[in-house]
C-alpha positions as CSV (number, residue, x, y, z in Angstrom):
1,X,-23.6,-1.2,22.0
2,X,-24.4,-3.8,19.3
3,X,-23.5,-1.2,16.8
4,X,-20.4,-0.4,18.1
5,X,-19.3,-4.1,18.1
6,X,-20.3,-4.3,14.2
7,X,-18.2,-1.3,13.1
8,X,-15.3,-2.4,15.8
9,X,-15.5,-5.8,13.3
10,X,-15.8,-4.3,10.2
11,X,-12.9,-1.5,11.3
12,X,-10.4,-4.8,12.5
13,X,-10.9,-6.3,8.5
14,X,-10.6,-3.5,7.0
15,X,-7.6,-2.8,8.3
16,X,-6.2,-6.3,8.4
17,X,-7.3,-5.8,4.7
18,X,-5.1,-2.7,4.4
19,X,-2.2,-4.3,5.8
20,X,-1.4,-7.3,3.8
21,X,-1.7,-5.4,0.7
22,X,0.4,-3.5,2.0
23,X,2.8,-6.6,3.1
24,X,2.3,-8.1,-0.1
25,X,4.1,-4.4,-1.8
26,X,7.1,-5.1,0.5
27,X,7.5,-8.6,-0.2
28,X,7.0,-8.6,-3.9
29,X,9.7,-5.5,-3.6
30,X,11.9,-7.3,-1.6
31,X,11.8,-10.2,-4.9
32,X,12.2,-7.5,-7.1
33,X,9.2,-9.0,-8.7
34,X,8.5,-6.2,-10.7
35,X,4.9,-6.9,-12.6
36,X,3.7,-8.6,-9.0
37,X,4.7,-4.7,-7.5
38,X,3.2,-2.8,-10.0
39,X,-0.3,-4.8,-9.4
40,X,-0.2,-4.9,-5.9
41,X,0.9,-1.4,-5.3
42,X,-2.2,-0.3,-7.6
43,X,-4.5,-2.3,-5.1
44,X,-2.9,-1.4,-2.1
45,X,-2.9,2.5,-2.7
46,X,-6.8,1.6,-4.2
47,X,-7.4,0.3,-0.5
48,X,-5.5,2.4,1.7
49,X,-7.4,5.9,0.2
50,X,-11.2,3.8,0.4
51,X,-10.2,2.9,4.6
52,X,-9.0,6.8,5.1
53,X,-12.2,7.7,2.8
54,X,-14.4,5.8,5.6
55,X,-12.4,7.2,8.1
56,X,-11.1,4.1,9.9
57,X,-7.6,5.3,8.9
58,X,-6.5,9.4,9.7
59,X,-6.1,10.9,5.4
60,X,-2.7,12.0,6.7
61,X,-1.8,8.3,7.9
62,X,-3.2,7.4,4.3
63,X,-1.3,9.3,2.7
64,X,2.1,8.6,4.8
65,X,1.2,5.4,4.0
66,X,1.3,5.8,0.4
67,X,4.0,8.1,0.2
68,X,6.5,5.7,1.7
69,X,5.2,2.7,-0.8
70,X,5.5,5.1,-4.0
71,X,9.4,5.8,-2.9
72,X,10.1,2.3,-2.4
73,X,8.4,1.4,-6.1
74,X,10.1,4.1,-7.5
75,X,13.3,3.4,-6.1
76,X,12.8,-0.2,-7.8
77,X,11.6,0.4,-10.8
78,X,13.6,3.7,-11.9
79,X,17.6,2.5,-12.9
80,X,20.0,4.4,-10.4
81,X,22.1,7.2,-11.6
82,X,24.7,6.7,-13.8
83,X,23.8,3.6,-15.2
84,X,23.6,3.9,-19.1
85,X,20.2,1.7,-20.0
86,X,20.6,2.5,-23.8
87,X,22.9,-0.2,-25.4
């Protein structure tokens, strides 16, 4: 039983952990902060593969997870279409 209490702990930071990096992606995305993205995005996909490494998180969650952060970076830091960037 006391094992199971110390991994239920250590499961509830990691992913407490897992999401504010994750909230701190959206927020500096919803600033349009663009170097504060980049870094945090880099930490938060660094995090979310080590908690579905472990196993607290399911690899296909993980990787949902990390799909839906890459379009929303992308979608930030690539120019829409049609906009001519060379002047």
């Amino acid at each position: 039983m006391r094992q199971n209490k110390k991994r239920n702990l250590r499961n509830k930071a990691a992913k407490a952990t897992l999401r504010s990096q994750i909230k701190k992606v959206r927020t500096a995305l919803e600033n349009k902060n663009v170097e504060e993205v980049k870094t945090n995005f880099n930490t938060a996909v660094s995090v979310i593969n080590k908690t579905a490494e472990r196993g607290i998180i399911h690899k296909r969650k993980a990787a949902r997870l990390e799909s839906r952060l890459t379009k929303k970076v992308n979608k930030l830091l690539t120019p829409p279409a049609g906009v001519n960037t060379q002047s």
